[in-house]
N, C-alpha and C positions, 0 to 999 in steps of 0.2 A: 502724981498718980496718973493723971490725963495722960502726961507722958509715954509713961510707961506703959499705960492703955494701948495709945496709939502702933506705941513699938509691939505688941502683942495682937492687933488685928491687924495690923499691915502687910505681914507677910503669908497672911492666908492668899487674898489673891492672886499672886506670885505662883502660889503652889498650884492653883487650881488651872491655870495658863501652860504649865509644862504636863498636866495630866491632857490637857483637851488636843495639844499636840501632838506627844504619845497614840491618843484614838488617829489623829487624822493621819499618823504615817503608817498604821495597822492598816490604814481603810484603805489606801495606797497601796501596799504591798496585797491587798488582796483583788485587786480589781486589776492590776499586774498579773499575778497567779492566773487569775479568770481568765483574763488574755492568753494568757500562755497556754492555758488548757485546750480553749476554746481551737488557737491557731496551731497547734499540734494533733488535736482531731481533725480536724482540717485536712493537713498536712496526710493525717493516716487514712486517712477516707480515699483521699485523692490516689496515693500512692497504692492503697487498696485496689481500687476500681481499673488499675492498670494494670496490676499484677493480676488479678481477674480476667480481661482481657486479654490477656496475653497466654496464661494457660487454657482461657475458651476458643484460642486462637489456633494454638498448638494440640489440640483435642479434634477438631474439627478436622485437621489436616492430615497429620501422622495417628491417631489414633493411640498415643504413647500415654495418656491419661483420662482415669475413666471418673467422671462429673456425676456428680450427685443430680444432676436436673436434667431435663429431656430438651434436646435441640430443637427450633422452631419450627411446625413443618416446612415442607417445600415440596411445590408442585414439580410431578415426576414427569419429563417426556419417555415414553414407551415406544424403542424402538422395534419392531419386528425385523428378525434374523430371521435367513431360509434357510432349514434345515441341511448338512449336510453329513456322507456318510463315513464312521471315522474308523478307519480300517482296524482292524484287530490283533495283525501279528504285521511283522516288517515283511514277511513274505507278500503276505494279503496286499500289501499298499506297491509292493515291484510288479506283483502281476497285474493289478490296476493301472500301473503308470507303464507298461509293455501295451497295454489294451489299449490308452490314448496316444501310447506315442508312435504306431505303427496303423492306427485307423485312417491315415491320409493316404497311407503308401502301399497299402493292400486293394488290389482291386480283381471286377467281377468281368471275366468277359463272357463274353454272348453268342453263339456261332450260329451262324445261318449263312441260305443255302438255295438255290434255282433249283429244286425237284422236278422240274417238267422234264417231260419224255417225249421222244420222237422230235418232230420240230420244232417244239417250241424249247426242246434243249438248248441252252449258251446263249437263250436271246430274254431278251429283258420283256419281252413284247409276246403275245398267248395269239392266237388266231384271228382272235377277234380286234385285234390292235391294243389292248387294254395293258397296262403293266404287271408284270408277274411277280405275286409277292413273293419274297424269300420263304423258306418255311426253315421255323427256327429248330435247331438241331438239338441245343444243349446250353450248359453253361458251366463256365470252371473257374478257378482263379488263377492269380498271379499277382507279382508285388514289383512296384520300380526300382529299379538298380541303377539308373543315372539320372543327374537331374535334365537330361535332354528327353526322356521320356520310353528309357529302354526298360521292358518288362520281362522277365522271367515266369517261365511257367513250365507245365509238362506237354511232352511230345504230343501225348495223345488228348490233349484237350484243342489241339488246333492242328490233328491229323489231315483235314480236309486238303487236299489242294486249290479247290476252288470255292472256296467259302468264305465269305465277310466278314472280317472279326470288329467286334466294338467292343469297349474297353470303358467299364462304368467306376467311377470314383463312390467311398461313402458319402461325398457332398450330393449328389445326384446327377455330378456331369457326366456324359459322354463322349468320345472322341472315336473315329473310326481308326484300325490299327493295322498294319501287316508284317505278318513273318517272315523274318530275317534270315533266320537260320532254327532247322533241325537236327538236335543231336544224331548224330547216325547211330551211337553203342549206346545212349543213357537217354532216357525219358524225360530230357529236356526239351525248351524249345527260346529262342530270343523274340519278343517280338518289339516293337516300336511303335509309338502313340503317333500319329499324322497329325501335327499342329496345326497343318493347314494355312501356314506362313504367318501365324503369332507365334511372339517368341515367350512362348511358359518354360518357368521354370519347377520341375517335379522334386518332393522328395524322397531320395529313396533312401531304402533302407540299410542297415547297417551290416556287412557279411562278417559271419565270426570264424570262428577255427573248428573244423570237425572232427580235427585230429584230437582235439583233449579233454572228448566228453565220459562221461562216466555213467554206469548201468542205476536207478535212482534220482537221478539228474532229474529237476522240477522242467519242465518244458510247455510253451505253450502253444496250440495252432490256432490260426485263424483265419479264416476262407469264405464263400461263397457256400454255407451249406444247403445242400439238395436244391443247387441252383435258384433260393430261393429267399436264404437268411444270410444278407449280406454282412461281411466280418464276423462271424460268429465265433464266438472266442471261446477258446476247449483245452483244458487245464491236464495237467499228466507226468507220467515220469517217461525214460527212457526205460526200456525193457528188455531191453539186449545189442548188441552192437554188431556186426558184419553177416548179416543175415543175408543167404541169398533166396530171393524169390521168383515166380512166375506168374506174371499180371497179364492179366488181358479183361481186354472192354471192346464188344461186338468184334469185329474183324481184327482189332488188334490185340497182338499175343508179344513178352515182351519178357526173358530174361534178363532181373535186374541182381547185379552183386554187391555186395558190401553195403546193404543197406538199414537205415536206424531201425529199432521196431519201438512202437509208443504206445499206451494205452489212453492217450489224449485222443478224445472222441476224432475220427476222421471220418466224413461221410461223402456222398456221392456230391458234384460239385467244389468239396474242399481240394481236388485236385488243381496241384499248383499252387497253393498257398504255402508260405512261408511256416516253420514248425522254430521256433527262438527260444531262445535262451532268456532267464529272471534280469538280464542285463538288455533285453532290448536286442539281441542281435541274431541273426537269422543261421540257425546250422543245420537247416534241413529244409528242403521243398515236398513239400505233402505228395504220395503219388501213387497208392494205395491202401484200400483196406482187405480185412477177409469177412466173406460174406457169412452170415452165421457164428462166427465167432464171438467173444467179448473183450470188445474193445483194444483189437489187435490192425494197428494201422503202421504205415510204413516210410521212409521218407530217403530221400536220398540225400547224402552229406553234401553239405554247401561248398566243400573242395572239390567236390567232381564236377561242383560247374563253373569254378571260376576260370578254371582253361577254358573252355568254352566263351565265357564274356568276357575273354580279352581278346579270343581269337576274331569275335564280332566285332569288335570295337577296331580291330588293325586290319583284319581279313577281310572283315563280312561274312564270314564262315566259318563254319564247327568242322574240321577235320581231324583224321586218328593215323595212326598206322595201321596197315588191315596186310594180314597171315592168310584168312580165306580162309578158314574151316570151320564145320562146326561139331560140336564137341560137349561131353561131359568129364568134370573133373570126378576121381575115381574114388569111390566110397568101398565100405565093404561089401555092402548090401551090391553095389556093379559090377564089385568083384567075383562077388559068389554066382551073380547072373552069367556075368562074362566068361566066368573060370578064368579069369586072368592070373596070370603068376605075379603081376605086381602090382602092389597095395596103394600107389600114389602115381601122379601122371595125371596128362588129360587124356582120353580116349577119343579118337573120331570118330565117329558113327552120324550116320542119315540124322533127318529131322525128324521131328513127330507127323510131317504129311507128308514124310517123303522126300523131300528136298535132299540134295547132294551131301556130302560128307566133306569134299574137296570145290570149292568153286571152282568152274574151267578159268583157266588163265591167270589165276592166282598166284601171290607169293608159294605159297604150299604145293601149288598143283606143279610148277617150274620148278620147284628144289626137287619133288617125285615124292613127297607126304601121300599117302593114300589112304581110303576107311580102313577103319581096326587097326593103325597106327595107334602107339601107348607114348606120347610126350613126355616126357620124363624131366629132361632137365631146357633150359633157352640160356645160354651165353654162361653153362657151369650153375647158374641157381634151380635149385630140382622144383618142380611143379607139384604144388600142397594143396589142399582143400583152401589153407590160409593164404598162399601166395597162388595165386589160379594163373591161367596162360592169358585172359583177360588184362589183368595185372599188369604181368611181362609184358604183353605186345602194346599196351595203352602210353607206357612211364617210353617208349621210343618213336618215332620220328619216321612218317613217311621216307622212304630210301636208305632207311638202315639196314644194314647188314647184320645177320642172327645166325648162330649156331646151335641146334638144335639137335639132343640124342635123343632117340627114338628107340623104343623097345618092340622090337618087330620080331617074330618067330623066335621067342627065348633068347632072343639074343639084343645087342647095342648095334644099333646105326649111327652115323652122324650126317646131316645132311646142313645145305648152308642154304639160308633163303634171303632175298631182298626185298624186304617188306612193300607193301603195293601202298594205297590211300585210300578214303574214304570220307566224303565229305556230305554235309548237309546243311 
């Protein structure tokens, strides 16, 4: 029975050996687990905290995602900008860049003058040995045309013979200048800047075409206004095109043809300033206004005077072909004065103070043209309101030869002349 006892408690602790094993490989696989958890959070944290970074990264820069939390501050540096003005239409911003690009090359000149009388006329020196100041006359403008320092302007702003011209820039310089040449037929005039043996270089301005403007045309002048607002800049259309007029300023009196008409302010002093175009370039020199009127100014086409500045630039002088007469082209209103029988031609007739109809010695006066002579046609083209004898005689060449019919006594003449010259 012990036996068999023993065989019957023996194998209890046997059993109780593979239960205590069982717990310790549980406890193992769970402190395993624990590990795994613990280094997988880990793992996700980490991977977290850079995936975070990386979209707070890409928010900051592109702006491409928008964060639940607000950005650190950051101190702002504050720059101050000076205001500038921002044009309103593309027109607005051409006539602003016309206004700076043409402010170097417009200039004011200034006339004066020895006033003294009796002896102390032509001399620099008064009675009393003292120097005699100039007394200043006026002022006009004008704009450079070469970069050596050649200036364009009108006849009658440096009419003087004997007068000093200076020549003021918008920077504030001046330089003394003298007349090269006077248009004889067109109210121009060349003068030239005296460098006084430095060698400056000018800029001048850009000449356009006057042959292809249109009536509406935006235009801008800019001049020396009332001798007094230098470059003043005056905004306008064109208002008609071959207009012809009669100017005059104190002694001088001046039939001008085929000229612009503009309601771009022109006042006293803006003679000789340049009248341009939205592109910068110059198709007309300023060269009168009407007194009383509004805003009725007048300019002459920048083709009529580029013969003239080339002829300065090879010649030294403004020369023409010159016929010798003087004359009106024939209207109806002339015609019903005149009782003419023909409706077109030029007429010769006196001047308005009387002066000759025929100069002696002239082309006209040598072929035998005489007053109350009716021009009619020069070389077969007939003489128009639109095509005038100005015209004819201008487009030929001192020493040409013309054929000229004439309506004399209801009847056709033909008479042949050789044009004479005329220079200034």
């Amino acid at each position: 029975m012990d036996e068999e006892k023993d065989l019957k408690i023996l194998p209890k602790p046997a059993l109780k050996s593979r239960r205590i094993g069982k717990r310790t490989f549980r406890h193992k696989n769970l402190l395993w687990i624990l590990l795994f958890v613990v280094l997988l959070s880990a793992a996700a944290g980490f991977g977290g905290g850079l995936a975070g970074g990386f979209v707070y990264e890409k928010w900051k820069s592109n702006a491409v995602f928008a964060l639940p939390f607000k950005e650190p501050d950051k101190v702002i540096e504050r720059t101050v900008v000076e205001k500038e003005y921002v044009p309103q239409t593309s027109e607005e911003q051409k006539i602003i860049d016309v206004a700076k690009k043409t402010a170097s090359s417009v200039v004011s000149i200034v006339i004066k003058k020895n006033t003294a009388s009796g002896a102390e006329a032509g001399s620099t020196l008064n009675k009393n040995g003292k120097p005699i100041e100039e007394e200043e006359l006026g002022e006009g403008s004008g704009f450079v045309i070469s970069k050596e320092g050649m200036v364009l302007t009108n006849k009658h702003v440096v009419r003087e013979e004997n007068a000093t011209y200076t020549i003021s820039t918008s920077e504030g310089k001046s330089y003394p200048a003298i007349v090269l040449a006077r248009d004889p037929l067109q109210d121009l005039a060349v003068l030239k800047i005296d460098q006084q043996g430095k060698q400056m270089i000018f800029t001048p301005l850009l000449l356009g075409d006057s042959e292809v403007l249109e009536i509406g045309q935006t235009v801008v002048a800019v001049g020396n206004s009332l001798g007094e607002f230098n470059n003043t800049v005056s905004v306008g259309v064109i208002s008609g095109l071959g207009r012809t007029i009669t100017a005059s300023g104190g002694s001088f009196v001046e039939t001008i043809e085929d000229v612009i008409q503009t309601d771009a302010a022109i006042n006293k002093g803006n003679s000789g300033g340049p009248l341009l175009n939205l592109a910068g370039e110059v198709i007309g020199v300023n060269t009168a206004m009407v007194v009383g009127a509004q805003s009725m100014g007048f300019a002459i086409p920048v083709n009529e005077a580029k013969r003239g500045i080339e002829q300065v630039k090879v010649e030294g002088r403004i020369s023409y072909a010159l016929l010798g007469v003087r004359y009106s082209m024939i209207t109806r209103k002339l015609q019903q004065e005149k009782d003419l029988t023909v409706d077109y031609g030029a007429l010769v007739m006196r001047g308005g103070q009387g002066e000759p109809a025929v100069a002696p010695d002239s082309a006209a006066a040598k072929a035998g043209i005489r007053e109350g002579d009716v021009l009619i046609e020069i070389n077969g083209e007939r003489l128009t309101q639109e095509y005038t004898l100005a015209k004819a005689i201008k487009k030929r060449k001192p020493g040409d030869k013309i054929v000229i019919k004439v309506w004399r006594d209801n009847q056709e003449k033909i008479f042949t002349a050789v044009l004479g010259e005329v220079s200034g």
